[in-house]
C-alpha positions as CSV (number, residue, x, y, z in Angstrom):
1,X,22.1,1.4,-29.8
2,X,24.6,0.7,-27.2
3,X,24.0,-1.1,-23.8
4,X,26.2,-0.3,-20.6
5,X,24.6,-3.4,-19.1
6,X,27.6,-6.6,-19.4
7,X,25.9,-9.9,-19.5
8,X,28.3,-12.6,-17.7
9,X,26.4,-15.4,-19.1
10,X,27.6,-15.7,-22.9
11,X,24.4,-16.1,-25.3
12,X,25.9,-19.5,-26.5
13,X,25.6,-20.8,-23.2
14,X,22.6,-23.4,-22.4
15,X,22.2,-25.4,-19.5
16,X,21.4,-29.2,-19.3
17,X,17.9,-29.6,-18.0
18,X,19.7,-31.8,-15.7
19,X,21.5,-29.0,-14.3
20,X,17.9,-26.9,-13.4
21,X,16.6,-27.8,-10.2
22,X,13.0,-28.6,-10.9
23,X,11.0,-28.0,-7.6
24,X,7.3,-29.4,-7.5
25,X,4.8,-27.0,-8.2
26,X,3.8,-26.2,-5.1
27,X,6.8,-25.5,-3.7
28,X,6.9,-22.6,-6.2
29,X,3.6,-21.1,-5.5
30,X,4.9,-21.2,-1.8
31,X,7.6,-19.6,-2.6
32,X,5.8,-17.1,-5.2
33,X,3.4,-16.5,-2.4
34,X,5.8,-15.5,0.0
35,X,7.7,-13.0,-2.5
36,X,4.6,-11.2,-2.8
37,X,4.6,-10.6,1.2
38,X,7.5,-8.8,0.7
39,X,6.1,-5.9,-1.9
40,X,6.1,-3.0,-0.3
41,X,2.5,-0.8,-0.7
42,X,2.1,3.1,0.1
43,X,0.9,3.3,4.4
44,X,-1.3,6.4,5.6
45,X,-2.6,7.6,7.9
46,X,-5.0,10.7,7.9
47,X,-5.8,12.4,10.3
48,X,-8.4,14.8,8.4
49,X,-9.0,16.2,4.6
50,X,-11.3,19.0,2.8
51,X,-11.2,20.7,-0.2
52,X,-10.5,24.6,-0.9
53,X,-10.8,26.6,-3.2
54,X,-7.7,27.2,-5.1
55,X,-7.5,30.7,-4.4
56,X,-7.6,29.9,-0.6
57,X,-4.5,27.6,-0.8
58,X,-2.4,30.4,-2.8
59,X,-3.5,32.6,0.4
60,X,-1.6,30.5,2.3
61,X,1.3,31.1,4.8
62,X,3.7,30.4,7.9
63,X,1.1,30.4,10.7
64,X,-1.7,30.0,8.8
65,X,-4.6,27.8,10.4
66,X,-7.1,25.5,8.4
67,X,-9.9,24.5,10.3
68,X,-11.2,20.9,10.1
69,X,-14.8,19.6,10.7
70,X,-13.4,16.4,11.8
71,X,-13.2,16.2,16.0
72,X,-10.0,15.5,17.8
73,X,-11.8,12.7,19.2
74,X,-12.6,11.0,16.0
75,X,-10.4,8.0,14.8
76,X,-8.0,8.6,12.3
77,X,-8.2,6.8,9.1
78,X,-5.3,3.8,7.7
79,X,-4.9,3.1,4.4
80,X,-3.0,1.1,2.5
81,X,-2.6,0.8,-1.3
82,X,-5.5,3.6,-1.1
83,X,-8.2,1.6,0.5
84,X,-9.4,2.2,3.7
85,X,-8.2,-0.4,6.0
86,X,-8.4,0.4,9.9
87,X,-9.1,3.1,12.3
88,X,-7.6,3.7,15.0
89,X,-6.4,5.8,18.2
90,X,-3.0,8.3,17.6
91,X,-0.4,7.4,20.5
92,X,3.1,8.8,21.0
93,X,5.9,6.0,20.3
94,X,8.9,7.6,22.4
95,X,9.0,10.8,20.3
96,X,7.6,9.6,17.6
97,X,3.4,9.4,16.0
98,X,1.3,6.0,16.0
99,X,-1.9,4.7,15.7
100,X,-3.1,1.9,18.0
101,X,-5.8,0.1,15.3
102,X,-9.0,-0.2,16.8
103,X,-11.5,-2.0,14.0
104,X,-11.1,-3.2,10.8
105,X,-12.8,-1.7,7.9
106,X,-13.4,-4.2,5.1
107,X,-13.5,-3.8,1.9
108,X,-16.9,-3.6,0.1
109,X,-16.1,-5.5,-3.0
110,X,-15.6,-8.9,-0.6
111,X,-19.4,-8.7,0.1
112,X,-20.6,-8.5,-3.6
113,X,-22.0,-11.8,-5.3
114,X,-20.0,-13.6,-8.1
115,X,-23.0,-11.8,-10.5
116,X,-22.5,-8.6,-9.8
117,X,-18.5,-8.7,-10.2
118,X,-19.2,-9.3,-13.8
119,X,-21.2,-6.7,-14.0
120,X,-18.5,-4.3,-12.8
């Protein structure tokens, strides 16, 4: 099995532990926690959904209309990482789409006792 990946650190090679900088514990987990601030999670916003019929969606063309239940004065929906996070208010940023958050939906597993996580 051949690798194209060139290791510039020769397997023979091992560093002193006085070499390694050893950085108190929590100094790591600081710096562990603020890696993970940097993971980037799927953002979206929807503005409505509904299911069709397959047969519909093949019927489907340029100009075609699909007609929603949801108002145009309803909030439209955040998620992030597929959980419902906020609603919120669309406004135009220059020529682009926004949403201006108006509440904060939490999630319902926060609210559940200790007991019934381990149920789950």
């Amino acid at each position: 099995m051949s690798s194209d990946v060139v290791n510039p650190v020769p397997e023979s090679f091992q560093p002193d532990a006085a070499d390694l900088p050893v950085a108190p514990i929590e100094v790591r987990a600081i710096t562990y926690s603020r890696s993970l601030l940097r993971i980037r999670v799927p953002v979206k916003v929807t503005l409505a959904s509904k299911k069709q019929p397959i047969g519909r969606i093949i019927e489907l063309g340029p100009g075609a209309i699909i007609h929603f239940e949801k108002s145009c004065e309803e909030m439209l929906d955040l998620e992030i990482g597929g959980q419902t996070v906020a609603q919120g208010e669309p406004v135009k940023v220059g020529d682009k789409f926004g949403i201006r958050i108006t509440s904060l939906t939490l999630p319902h597993e926060r609210f559940l006792t200790l007991a019934a996580r381990q149920k789950h």
